[in-house]
N, C-alpha and C positions, 0 to 999 in steps of 0.2 A: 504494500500500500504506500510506504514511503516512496519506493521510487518513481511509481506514478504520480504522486503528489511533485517531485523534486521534478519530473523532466516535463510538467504543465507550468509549472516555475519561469523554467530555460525556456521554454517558446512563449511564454507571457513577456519576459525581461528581453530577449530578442525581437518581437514586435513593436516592444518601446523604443529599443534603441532604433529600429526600421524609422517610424514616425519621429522620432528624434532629430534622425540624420536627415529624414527627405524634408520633413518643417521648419521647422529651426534653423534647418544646414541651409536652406534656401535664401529665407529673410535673412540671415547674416551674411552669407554670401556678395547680398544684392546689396543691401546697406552698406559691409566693406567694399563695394568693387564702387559704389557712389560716392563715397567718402576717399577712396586714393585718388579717382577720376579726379575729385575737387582740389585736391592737394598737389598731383604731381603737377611740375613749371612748365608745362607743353601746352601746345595749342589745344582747345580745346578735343577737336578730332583725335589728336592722336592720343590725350591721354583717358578720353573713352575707351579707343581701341588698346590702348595699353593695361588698363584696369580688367575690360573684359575679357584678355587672357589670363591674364593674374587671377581671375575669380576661380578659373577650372583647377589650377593646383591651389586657392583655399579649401576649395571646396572637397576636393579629393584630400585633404588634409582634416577639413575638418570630420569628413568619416569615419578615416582614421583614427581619429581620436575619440569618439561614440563607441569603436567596437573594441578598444583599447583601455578605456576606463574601467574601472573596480567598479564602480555603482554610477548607473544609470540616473539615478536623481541628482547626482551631484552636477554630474553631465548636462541635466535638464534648467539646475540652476544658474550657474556658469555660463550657459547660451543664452538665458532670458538676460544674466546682467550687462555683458556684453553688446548684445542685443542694445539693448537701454541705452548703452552707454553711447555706441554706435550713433543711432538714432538722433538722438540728444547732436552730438557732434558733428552728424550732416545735418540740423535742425539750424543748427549755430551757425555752420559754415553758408547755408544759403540766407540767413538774414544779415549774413556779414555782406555778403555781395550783392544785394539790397538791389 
């Protein structure tokens, strides 16, 4: 009975991190790849196109790091603050260039 109980566990705790990685990995993603756009010294053009590659290895990084972690919620916290903080910081950088 325990092992059945333990391997409903492991595919509950891997479905999290699934929805983890595809939610969260997203909007972080797209927040950082807005946020270096904003910051790298290039023309506009190119530091879209510069960011938007940059986004494919955060992002393939940040999976890594979802399936890599000890626990799952710690993982979930750490993305939301980040997240936050993200947000906030390309919230700031477009009322600066007003």
């Amino acid at each position: 009975m325990e092992h059945i109980s333990s391997k409903s566990s492991f595919k509950k705790e891997i479905c999290y991190r699934i929805l983890i990685a595809a939610f969260l990995g997203y909007a972080l993603t797209i927040s950082a790849s807005v946020l270096i756009s904003l910051l790298l010294p290039l023309s506009q053009k190119d530091a879209v196109a510069a960011s938007s590659m940059l986004s494919f290895a955060l992002y393939t990084g940040y999976i890594m790091y979802v399936f890599s972690a000890k626990r799952y919620r710690s993982v979930f916290i750490n993305s939301l603050l980040v997240l936050a903080i993200s947000a906030l910081a390309n919230a700031l950088m477009f009322w600066l260039r007003g």
